[in-house]
C-alpha positions as CSV (number, residue, x, y, z in Angstrom):
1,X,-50.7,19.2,83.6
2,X,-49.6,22.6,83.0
3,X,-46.7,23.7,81.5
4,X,-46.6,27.2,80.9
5,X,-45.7,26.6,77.4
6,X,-47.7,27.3,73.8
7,X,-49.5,25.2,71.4
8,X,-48.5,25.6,67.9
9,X,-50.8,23.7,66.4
10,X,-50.4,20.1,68.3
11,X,-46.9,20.6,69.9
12,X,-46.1,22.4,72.7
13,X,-43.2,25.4,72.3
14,X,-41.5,28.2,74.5
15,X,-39.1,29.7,72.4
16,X,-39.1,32.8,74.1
17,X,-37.5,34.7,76.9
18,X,-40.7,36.9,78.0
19,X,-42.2,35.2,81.5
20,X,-45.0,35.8,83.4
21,X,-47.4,33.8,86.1
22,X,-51.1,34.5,86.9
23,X,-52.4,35.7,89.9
24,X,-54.8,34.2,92.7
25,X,-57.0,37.5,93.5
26,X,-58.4,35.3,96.4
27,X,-55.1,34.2,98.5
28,X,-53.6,37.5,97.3
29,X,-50.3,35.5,95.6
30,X,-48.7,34.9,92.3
31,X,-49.8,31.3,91.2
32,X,-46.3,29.3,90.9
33,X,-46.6,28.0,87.0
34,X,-44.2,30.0,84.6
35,X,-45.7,31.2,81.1
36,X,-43.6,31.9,78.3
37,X,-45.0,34.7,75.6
38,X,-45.0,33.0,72.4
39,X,-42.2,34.8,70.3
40,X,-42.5,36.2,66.4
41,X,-41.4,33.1,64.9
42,X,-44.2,31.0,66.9
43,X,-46.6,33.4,66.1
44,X,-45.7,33.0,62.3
45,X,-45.4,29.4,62.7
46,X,-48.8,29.4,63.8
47,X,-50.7,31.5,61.9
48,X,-49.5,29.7,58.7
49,X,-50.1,26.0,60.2
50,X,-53.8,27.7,60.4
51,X,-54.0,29.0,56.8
52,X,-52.3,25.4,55.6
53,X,-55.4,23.4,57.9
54,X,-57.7,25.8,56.3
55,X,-57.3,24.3,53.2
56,X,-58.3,20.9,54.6
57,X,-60.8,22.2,57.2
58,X,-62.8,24.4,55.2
59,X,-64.3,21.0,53.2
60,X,-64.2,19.1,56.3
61,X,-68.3,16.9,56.4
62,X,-70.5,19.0,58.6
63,X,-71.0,15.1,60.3
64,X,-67.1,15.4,61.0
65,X,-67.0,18.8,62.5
66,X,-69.9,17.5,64.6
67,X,-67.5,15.1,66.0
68,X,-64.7,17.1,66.1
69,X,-67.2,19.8,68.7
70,X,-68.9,17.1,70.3
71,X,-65.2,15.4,71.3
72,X,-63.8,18.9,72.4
73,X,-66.6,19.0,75.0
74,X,-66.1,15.2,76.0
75,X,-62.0,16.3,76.9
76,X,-63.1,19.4,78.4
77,X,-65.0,17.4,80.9
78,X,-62.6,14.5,81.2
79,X,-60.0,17.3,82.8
80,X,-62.2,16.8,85.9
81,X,-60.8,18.6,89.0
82,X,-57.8,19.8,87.5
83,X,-59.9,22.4,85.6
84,X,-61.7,23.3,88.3
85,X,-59.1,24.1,90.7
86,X,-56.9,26.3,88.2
87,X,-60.2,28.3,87.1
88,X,-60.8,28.8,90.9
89,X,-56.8,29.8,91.5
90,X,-56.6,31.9,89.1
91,X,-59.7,33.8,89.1
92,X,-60.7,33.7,92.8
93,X,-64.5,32.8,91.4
94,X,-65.5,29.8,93.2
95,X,-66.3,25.9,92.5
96,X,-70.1,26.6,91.5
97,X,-69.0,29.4,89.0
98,X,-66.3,27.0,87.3
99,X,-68.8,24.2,86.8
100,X,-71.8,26.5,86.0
101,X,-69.6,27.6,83.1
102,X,-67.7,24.8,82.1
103,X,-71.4,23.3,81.3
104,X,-72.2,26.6,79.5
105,X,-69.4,26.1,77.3
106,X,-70.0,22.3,76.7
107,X,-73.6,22.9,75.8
108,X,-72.7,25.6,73.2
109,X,-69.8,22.9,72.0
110,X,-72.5,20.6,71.7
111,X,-75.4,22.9,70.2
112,X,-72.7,23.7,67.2
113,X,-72.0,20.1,66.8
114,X,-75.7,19.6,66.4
115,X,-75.8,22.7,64.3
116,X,-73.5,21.5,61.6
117,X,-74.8,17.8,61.6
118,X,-77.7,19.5,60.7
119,X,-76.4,21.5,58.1
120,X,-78.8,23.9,56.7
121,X,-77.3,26.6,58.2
122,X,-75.2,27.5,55.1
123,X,-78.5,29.4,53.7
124,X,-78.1,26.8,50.3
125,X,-80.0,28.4,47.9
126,X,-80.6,27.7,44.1
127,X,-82.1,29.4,41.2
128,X,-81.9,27.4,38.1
129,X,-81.3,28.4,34.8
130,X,-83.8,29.7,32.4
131,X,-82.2,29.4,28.7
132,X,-85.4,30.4,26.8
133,X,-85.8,33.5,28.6
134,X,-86.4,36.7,26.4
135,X,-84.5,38.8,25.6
136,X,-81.5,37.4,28.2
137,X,-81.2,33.7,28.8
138,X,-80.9,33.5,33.0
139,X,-78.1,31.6,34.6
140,X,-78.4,28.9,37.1
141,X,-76.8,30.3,40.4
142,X,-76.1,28.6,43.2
143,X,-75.2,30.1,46.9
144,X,-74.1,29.1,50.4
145,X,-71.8,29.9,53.2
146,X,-68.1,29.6,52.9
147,X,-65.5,30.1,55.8
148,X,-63.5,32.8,56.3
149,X,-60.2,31.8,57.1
150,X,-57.7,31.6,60.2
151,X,-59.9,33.0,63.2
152,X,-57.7,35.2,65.7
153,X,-60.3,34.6,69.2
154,X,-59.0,37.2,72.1
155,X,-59.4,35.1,76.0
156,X,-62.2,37.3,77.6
157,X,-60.7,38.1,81.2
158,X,-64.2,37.6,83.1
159,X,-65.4,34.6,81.5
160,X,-61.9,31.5,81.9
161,X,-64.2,29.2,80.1
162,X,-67.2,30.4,78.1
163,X,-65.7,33.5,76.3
164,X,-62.3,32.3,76.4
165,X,-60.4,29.3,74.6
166,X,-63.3,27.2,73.5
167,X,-65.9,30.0,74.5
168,X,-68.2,31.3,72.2
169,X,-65.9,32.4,69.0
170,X,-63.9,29.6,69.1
171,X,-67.1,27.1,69.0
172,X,-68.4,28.9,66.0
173,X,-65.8,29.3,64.0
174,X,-64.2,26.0,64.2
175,X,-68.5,24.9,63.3
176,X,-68.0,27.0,60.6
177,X,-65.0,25.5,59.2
178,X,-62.5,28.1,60.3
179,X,-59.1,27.4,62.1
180,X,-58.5,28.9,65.2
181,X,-55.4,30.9,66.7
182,X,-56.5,31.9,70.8
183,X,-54.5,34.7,71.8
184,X,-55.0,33.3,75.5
185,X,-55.8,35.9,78.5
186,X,-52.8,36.3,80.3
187,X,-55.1,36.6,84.1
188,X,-56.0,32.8,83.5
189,X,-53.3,31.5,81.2
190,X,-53.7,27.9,83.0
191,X,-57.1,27.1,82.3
192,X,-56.4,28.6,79.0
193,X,-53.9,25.3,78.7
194,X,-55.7,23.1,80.1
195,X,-58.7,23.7,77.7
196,X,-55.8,23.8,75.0
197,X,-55.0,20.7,75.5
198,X,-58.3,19.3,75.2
199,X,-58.9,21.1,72.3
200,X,-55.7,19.1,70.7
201,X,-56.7,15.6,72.0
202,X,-59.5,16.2,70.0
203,X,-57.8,17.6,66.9
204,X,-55.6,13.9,66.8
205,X,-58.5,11.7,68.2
206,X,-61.2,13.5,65.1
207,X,-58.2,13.3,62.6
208,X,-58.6,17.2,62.1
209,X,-55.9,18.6,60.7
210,X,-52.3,19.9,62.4
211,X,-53.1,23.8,62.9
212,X,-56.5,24.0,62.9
213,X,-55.8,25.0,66.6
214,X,-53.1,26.6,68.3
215,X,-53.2,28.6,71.7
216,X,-50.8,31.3,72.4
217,X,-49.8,32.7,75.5
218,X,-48.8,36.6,76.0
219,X,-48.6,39.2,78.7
220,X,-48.9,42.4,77.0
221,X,-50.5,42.9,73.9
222,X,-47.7,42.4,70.9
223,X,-48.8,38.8,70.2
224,X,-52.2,40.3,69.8
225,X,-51.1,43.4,67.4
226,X,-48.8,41.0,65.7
227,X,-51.6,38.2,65.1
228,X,-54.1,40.7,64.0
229,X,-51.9,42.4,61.7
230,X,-50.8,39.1,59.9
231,X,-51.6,38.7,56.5
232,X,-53.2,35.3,56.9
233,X,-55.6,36.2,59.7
234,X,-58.9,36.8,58.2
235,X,-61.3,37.5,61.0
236,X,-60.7,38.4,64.4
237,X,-63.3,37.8,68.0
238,X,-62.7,39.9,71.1
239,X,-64.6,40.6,74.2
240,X,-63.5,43.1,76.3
241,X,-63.3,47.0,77.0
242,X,-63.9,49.4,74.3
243,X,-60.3,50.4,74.1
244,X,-59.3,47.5,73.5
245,X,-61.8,46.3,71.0
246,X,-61.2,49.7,69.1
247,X,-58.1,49.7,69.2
248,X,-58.1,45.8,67.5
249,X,-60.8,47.1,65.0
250,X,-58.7,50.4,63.8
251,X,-55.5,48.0,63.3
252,X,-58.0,45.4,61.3
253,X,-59.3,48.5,59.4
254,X,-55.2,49.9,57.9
255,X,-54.0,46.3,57.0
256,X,-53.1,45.8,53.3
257,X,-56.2,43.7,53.2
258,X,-58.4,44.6,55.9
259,X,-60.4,42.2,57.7
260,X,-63.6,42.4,60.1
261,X,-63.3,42.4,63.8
262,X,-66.2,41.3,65.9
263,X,-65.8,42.9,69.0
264,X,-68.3,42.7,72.3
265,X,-67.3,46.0,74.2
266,X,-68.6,48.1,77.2
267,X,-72.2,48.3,77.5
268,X,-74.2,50.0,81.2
269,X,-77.5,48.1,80.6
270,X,-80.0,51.3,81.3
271,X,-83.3,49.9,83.6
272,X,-86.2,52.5,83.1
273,X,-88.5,52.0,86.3
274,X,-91.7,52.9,85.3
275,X,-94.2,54.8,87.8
276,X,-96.3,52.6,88.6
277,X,-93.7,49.7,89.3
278,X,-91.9,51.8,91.6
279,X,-95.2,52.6,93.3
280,X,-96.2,49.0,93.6
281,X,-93.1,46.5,93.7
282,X,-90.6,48.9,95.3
283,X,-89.0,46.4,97.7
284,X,-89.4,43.2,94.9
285,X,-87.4,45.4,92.3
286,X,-84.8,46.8,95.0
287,X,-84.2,43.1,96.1
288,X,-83.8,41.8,92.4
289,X,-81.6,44.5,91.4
290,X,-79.2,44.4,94.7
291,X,-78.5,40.8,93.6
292,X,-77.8,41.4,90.1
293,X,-75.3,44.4,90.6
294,X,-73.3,42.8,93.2
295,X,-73.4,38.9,91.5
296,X,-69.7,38.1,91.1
297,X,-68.6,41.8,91.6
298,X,-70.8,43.1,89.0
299,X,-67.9,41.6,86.5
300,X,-70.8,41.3,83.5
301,X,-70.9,43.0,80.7
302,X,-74.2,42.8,80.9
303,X,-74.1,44.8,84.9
304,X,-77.4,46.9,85.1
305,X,-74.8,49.9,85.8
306,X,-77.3,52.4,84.5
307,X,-81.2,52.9,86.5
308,X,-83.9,55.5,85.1
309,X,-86.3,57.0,86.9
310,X,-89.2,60.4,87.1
311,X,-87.9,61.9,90.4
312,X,-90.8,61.6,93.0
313,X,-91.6,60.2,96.7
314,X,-91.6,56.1,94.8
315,X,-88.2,56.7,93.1
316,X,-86.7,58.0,96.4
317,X,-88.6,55.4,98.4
318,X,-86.9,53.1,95.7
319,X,-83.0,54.4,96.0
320,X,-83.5,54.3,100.1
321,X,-84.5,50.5,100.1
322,X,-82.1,49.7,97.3
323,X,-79.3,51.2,98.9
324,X,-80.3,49.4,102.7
325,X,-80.8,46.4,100.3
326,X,-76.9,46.3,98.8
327,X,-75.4,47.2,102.3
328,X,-76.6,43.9,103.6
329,X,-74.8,41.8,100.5
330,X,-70.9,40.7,101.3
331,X,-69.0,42.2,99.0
332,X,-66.6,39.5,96.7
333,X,-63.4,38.8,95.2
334,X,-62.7,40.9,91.7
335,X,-60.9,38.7,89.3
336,X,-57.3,40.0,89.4
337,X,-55.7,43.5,91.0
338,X,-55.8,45.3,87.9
339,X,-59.1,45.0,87.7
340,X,-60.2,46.0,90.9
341,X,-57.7,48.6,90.7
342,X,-59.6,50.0,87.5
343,X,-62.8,49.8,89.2
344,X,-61.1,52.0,92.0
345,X,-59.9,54.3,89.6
346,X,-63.7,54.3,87.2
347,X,-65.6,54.7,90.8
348,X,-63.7,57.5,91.8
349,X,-63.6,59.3,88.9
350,X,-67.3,58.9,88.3
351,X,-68.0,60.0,92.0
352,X,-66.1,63.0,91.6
353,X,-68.3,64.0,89.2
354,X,-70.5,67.3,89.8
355,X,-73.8,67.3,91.6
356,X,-73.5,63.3,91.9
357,X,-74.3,62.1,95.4
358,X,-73.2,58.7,96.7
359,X,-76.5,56.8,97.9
360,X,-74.9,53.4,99.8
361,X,-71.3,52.9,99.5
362,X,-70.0,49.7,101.7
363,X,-67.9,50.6,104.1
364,X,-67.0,47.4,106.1
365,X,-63.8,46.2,106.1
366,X,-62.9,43.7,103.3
367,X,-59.6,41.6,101.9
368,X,-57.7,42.5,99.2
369,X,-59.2,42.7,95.9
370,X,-62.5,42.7,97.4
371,X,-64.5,45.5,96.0
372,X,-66.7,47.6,98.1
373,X,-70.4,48.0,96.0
374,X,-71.5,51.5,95.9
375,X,-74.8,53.2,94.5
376,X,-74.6,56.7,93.3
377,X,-77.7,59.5,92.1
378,X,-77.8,62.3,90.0
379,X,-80.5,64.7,88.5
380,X,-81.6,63.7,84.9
381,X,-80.0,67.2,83.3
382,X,-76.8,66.9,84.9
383,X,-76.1,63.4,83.8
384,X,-77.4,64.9,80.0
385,X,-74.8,67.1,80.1
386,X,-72.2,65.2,81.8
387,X,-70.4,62.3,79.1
388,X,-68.4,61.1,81.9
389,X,-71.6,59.8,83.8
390,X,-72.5,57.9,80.7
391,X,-69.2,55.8,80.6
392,X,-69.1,52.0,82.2
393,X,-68.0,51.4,85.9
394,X,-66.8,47.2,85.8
395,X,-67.8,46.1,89.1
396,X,-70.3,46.5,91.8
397,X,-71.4,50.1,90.7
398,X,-74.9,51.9,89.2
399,X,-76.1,55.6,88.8
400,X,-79.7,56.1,89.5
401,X,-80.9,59.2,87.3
402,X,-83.6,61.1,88.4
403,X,-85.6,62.3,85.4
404,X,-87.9,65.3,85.7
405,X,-90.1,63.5,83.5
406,X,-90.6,61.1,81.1
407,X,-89.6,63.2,77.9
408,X,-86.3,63.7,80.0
409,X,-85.9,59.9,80.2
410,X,-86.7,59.3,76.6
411,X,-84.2,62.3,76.0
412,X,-81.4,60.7,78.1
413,X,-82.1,57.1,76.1
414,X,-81.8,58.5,72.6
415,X,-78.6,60.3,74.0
416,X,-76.7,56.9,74.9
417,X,-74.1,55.0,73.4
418,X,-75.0,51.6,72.3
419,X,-75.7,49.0,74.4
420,X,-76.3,45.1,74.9
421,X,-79.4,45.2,76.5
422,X,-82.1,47.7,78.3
423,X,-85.1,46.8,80.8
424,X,-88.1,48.0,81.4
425,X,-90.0,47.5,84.9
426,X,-93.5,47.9,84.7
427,X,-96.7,47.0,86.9
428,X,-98.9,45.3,84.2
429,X,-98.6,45.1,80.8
430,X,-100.9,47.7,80.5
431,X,-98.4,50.0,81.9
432,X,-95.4,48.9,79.6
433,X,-98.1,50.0,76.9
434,X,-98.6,53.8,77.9
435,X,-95.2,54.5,76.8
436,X,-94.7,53.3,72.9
437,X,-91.8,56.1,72.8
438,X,-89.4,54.3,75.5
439,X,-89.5,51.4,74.2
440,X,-89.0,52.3,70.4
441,X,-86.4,54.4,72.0
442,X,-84.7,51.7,73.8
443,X,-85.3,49.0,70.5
444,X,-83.0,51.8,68.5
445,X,-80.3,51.6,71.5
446,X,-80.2,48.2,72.5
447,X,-79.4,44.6,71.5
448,X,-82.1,43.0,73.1
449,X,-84.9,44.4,75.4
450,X,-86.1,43.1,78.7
451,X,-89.1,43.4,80.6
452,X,-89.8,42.9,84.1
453,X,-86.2,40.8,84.9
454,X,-82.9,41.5,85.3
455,X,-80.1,41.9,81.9
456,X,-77.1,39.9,83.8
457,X,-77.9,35.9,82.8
458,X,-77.5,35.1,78.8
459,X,-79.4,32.4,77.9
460,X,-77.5,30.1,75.1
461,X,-80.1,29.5,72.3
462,X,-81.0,31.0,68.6
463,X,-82.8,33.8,70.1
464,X,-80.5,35.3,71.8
465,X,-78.9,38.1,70.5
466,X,-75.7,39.2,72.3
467,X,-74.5,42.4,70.7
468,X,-76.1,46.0,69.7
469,X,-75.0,49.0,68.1
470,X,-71.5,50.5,68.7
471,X,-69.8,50.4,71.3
472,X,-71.4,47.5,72.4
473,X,-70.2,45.6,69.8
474,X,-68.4,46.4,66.6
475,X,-71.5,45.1,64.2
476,X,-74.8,45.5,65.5
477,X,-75.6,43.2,63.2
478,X,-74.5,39.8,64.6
479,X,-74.7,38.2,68.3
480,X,-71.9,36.6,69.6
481,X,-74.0,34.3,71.7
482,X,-75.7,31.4,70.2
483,X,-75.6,29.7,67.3
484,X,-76.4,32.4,64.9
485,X,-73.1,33.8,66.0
486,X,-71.4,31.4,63.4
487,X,-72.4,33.8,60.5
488,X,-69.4,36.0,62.1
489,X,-67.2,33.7,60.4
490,X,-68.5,32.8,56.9
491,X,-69.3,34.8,53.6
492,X,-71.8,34.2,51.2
493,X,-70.7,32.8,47.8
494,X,-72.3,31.8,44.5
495,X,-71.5,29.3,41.7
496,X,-72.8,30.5,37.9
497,X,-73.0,27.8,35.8
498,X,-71.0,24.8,37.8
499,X,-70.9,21.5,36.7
500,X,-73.2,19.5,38.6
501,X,-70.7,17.1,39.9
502,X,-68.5,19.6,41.0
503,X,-70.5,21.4,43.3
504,X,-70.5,21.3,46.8
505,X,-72.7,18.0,48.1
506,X,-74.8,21.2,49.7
507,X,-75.6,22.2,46.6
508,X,-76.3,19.4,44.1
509,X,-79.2,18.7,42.1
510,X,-79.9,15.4,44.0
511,X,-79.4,17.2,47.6
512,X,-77.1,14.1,49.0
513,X,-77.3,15.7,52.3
514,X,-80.9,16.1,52.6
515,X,-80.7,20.0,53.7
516,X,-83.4,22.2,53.5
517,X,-82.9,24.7,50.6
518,X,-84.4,27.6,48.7
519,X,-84.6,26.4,45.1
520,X,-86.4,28.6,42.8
521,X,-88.0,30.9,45.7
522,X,-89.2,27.7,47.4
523,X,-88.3,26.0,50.9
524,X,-87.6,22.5,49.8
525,X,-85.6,19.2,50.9
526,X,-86.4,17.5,47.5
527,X,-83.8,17.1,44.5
528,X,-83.9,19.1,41.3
């Protein structure tokens, strides 16, 4: 059931006077639950639940927090078609979507439970000491990953389930012993609940303690300035635009103490179509790329919104098929009116653009909050010139540049912004080969590089990397997909000279746990 209410920790409050419902994009109408913005005093309230929990959580057994993950996914699912039909309400994506990502996000649930079972992920390494040594005795030192603190995790507005309450951030930093706060997104506040509540089942069924997770509802952004600013927040998650996510890191940056933000921000995804692919697999590319522009109104962040080409008869053979290609694809529901009506406002601003022709705009009619795809082209110096052309469109929209050549493409590469991902479509391999400068140029842009596919789809596993230099995400150096994306939430730390039996169990001489460690510059399981 939903209540419109927030979780402080494992009981459900409304103190406050500031309402609000969420919006079914699809039927056009307000849903009928009423949410009540968490006030000050339940912000405070739980925020310091979180920091008192942490002092329980951070020691909790890697083998506990496994249960703790694994039983979170086991609630998540036993919410059945309750979850299902508010995701679909209040997003206006459809049955397939819900359960394609509900699974997405049990699976990652699952894949941290496994993680920390494991355990050698806190990177336990050990040099012993060396009391002879000439002329300075050395130390014995011992290091591992320690939790941050209280995590503040943002709702992502395109992804209800696996960005959002126990989405990505949320997973890995309750794996990496971290409580959680969820400033929930205000478009889908419901399934925000609903995945709240399952989250607290498991908090009293695990024995985890009260405040290790609270969710919080708002409809502007005060509860999020006033979470980030509080003292005992330590780390902060966000995906969203790059406004927001600046805005978030410059507040993190002036606290008293300040504390990282890992943001995931706007990214266009440049495709470089190489000469020989658009001579060869014109109509293969053109239908591969139609489909991944237009896929749930382009609502990715990882949208292709950004193709490169050397102008010619094969790239203009290219644009004509692409653009008859899109025309024939129903356009679909955006996720709330204020997104489509940004799109609106992006798309129109881009297309008023100098020298930038439209090259298939749908013109059928459509319902509301239904947006119309559109394909635009511009010459490779204009768009060089141009920063406005650079900038991300959310929705069904790309810009096809036409490069004079290839040093122009390279050129307009090295002049992006950071990104998540780029592409490369190529004939053969042999092909991709011929141009070593693209691709280093790309590599020094990008988070991860594709060849011959599409950048929309992110697999879960350890070799994803979901981030890339600013302002695709705030620190290229993490992803925020995957399991690797726990080392957000954790800081390295070293013992000198600890008593034995008051060191972590990762770190004792007789390795109780059985992890895999460094000791001494060697990979070992054995004890000292």
């Amino acid at each position: 059931m939903v209540t419109g209410k927030n979780y402080i920790g494992n009981r459900l409050s409304a103190k406050g006077y500031t309402t609000y419902k969420t919006f079914n994009p699809l039927l056009n109408i307000e849903n009928q639950v009423v949410f009540t913005e968490a006030t000050s005093e339940e912000i405070d309230e739980a925020v310091l639940l979180a920091a008192e929990a942490f002092k329980t959580f951070r020691t909790v057994s890697g083998l506990k927090k496994a249960d703790f993950l694994n039983t979170i996914a086991d609630e998540i699912l036993a919410l059945g078609d309750k979850l299902i039909q508010t995701y679909c309400a209040e997003s206006g994506l459809d049955e397939h979507r819900c359960i394609s990502e509900r699974t997405r996000t049990i699976g990652l649930l699952r894949s941290f439970a496994g993680l920390v079972k494991e355990g050698s992920w806190i990177e336990a390494s050990i040099d012993t000491a060396m009391p002879e040594r000439k002329p300075i005795p050395k130390p014995d030192l011992r290091k591992m990953l320690i939790p941050l603190g209280p995590v503040v995790v943002f709702g992502a507005s395109n992804f209800p389930l696996a960005y959002s309450t126990a989405g990505g951030d949320s997973a890995a930093a309750f794996a990496a012993g971290c409580p959680v706060i969820v400033k929930s997104h205000p478009m889908h506040s419901g399934t925000g609940e609903l995945v709240a509540s399952a989250i607290v089942a498991a908090v009293k069924k695990t024995g985890m303690p009260n405040g290790v997770f609270s969710n919080l509802n708002s409809s502007g952004i005060s509860v999020g300035e006033q979470l980030v600013k509080h003292a005992a927040v330590k780390a902060v998650g966000f995906t969203g635009s790059i406004k927001g996510g600046r805005a978030l890191y410059d507040m993190a940056a002036k606290r008293e103490e300040p504390i990282p933000v890992f943001a995931e921000m706007g990214s266009v995804n440049p495709v470089v179509l190489l000469p020989s692919a658009l001579k060869n697999k014109t109509e293969a590319i053109a239908k591969m790329y139609a489909t991944s522009i237009t896929t749930a109104s382009g609502q990715f962040c990882t949208n292709p919104g950004l193709l490169l080409g050397v102008k010619g008869k094969h790239l203009s053979d290219f644009i004509q098929k692409l653009s008859d290609v899109i025309l024939e694809i129903e356009p679909s529901c955006m996720l709330h009116p204020h997104i489509f009506e940004a799109y609106e406002k992006k798309k129109t601003k881009a297309m008023a653009q100098a020298e930038l022709q439209v090259a298939a705009k749908y013109e059928g009619v459509v319902p509301t909050n239904f947006a119309r795809q559109t394909l635009t082209t511009v010459c490779g110096k204009t768009f060089l010139r141009n920063p406005t052309l650079h900038q991300e469109v959310f929705g069904p929209y790309s810009i096809i540049v036409q490069c004079e050549n290839i040093k122009e493409l390279e050129a307009i590469i090295l002049n992006l912004e950071g990104q998540l991902t780029g592409t490369i479509i190529s004939d053969t391999d042999d092909e991709l080969s011929e141009y070593p400068s693209i691709v280093a140029a790309l590599q020094n842009r990008v988070g991860r590089l594709i060849f011959n596919g599409v950048p929309t789809g992110v697999e879960v596993c350890p070799s994803m990397v979901h981030g890339g230099p600013y302002p695709a995400s705030s620190d290229s150096r993490f992803t925020a997909v995957g399991i690797n994306s726990i080392k957000r939430w954790v800081r390295p730390f070293s013992y000198q000279e600890w008593p034995n039996q008051l060191l972590p169990e990762e770190l004792k001489n007789e390795n109780p746990l059985g992890l895999s460690r460094v000791v001494n510059n060697k990979r070992t399981t054995e004890r000292i």
